[in-house]
N, C-alpha and C positions, 0 to 999 in steps of 0.2 A: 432032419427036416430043415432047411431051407429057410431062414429069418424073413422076416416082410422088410420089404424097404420101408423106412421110415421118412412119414414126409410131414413138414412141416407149413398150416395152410398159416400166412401173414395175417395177423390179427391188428389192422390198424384203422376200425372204424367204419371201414367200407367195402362193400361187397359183399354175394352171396353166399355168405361162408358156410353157413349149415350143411345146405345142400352141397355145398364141397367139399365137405369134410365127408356126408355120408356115399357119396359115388366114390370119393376116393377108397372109400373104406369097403366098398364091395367090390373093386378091383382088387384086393388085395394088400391096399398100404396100411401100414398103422402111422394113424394120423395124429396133429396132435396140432391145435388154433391155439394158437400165442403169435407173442412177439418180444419173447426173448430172447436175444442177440444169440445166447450162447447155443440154444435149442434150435435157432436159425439156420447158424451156421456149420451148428454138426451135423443135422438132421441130411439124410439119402437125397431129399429133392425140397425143394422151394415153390408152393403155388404163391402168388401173387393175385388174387383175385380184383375185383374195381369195377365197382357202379356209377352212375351219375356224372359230375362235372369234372373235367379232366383235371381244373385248379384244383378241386375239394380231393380229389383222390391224391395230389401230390401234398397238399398240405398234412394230409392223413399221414401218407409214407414219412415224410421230413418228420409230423412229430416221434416215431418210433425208432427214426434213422435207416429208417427202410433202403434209401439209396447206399446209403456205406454198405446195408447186409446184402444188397444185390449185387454191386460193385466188388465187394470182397471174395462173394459167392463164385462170380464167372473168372476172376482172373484164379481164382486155381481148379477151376475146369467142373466146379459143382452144378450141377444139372439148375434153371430156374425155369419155373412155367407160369406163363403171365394168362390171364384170361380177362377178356374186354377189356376196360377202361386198363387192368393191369397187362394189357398189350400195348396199348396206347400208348402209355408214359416211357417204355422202351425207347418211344423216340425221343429226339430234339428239343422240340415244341408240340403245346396243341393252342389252337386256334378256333376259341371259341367267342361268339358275338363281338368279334374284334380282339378281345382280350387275349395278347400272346403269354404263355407258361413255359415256364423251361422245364422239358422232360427231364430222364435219367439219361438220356443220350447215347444208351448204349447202340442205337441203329443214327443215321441220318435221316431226316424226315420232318414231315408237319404234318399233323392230323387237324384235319376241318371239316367242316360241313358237308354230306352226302351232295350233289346235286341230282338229285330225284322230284318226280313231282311228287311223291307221297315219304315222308318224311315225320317221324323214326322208321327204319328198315325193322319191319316188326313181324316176323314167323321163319319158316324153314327154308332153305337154299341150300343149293348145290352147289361144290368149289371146284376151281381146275387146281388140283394136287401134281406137283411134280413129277417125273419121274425117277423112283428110289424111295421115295418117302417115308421114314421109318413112321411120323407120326398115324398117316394116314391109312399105313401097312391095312389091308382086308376093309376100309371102309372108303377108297379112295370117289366111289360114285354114289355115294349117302348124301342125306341131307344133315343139316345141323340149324340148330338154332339163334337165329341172331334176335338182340333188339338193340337197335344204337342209331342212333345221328349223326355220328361222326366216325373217321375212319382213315388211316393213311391212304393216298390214292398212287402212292406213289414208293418204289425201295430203291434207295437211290445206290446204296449199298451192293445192289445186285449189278451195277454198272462200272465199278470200282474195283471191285474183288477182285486179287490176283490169284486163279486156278491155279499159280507154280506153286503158290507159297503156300495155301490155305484152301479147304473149299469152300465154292461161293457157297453164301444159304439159299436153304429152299423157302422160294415164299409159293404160298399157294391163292389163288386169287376167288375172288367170287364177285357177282354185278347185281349193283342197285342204281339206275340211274350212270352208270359206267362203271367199271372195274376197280375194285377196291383190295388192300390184302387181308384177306381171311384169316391166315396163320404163316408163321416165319420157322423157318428152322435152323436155328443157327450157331453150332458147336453144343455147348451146357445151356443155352438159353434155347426157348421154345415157348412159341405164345399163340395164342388164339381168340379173332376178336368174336366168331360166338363163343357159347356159352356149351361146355363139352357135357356140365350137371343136367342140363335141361333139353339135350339132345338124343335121349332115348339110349336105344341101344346101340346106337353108333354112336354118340358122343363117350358111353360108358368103355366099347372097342379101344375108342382113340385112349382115354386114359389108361385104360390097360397096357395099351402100348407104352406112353410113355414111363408108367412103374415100370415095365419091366423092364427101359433101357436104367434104372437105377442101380439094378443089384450086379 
């Protein structure tokens, strides 16, 4: 019999973690919410979860050293999956009521304000998913769940990337007010700015997908 991949959901204060522990855990993983470095870093895969204000979720990660375990995580190819706000901090900066935060910087980027006239983006939408998509494999024309106000609108990364040396990543987009990214796919790192717990049985799909690229 075939081990579960073991995945480890970051336990630093923020985000939905219950409900991300128990969808993970009826795909298949054996889960385990800490944030012990060591548990971190062996563990099959990495959720990064993240609610609320982009500052309060990086302050949460710095206090547990969240960014060294991410940072350590992708330079030797271990799988990380960010969800919402823990998509968000992948990048640069966010930019909130002026206030700049420096992300993990693992993309190029700045997340800010949606410009929509109904703001927080709050129920289910459709994405344009690449073509190849491992994450999106069988749910590519589903809907998924967002709630947020803010959002990269922008991968600047995908303009950069050199196809000889590496492949570009996949980002998949979706529109609130214009075109925002949904979800990135890119080498060990993978994030998505809805919410894959609260997406029914396509978001439970997508993370099936993702356990099963761990084993």
């Amino acid at each position: 019999m075939l081990s579960q991949p073991r995945v480890v959901v970051l336990d630093y204060g923020f985000g939905n973690v219950r409900s991300a522990v128990r969808a993970l855990e009826r795909v298949g993983a054996a889960v385990e919410l800490t944030a012990d470095p060591r548990l971190a870093a062996e563990a099959d895969g990495l959720v990064v979860p993240g609610v609320g204000a982009f500052a309060a979720v990086m302050a949460g990660l710095r206090g547990v050293r969240g960014e060294q375990l991410v940072d350590r995580r992708l330079a030797g190819g271990r799988p990380v999956l960010g969800i919402c706000v823990g998509m968000q901090v992948m990048f640069d900066r966010g930019d909130e009521h002026g206030v700049q935060t420096d992300g993990l910087g693992e993309w190029p980027g700045v997340v800010d304000r949606l410009e929509a006239e109904v703001v927080p983006h709050m129920g289910w939408s459709t994405v344009d998913a690449p073509e190849g998509t491992r994450l999106f494999a069988g749910v590519e024309d589903e809907r998924f769940y967002f709630v947020h106000s803010y959002a990269a609108r922008a991968f600047p990364l995908s303009d950069t990337a050199d196809p000889e040396r590496m492949a570009p990543p996949m980002v998949t987009w979706a529109d609130h007010g214009g075109r925002f990214v949904a979800a990135v796919e890119n080498g060990p790192l993978s994030a998505t700015q809805f919410h894959p717990e609260k997406s029914g049985d396509a978001g439970a799909h997508l993370l099936e997908n993702w356990v099963g690229s761990l084993s």
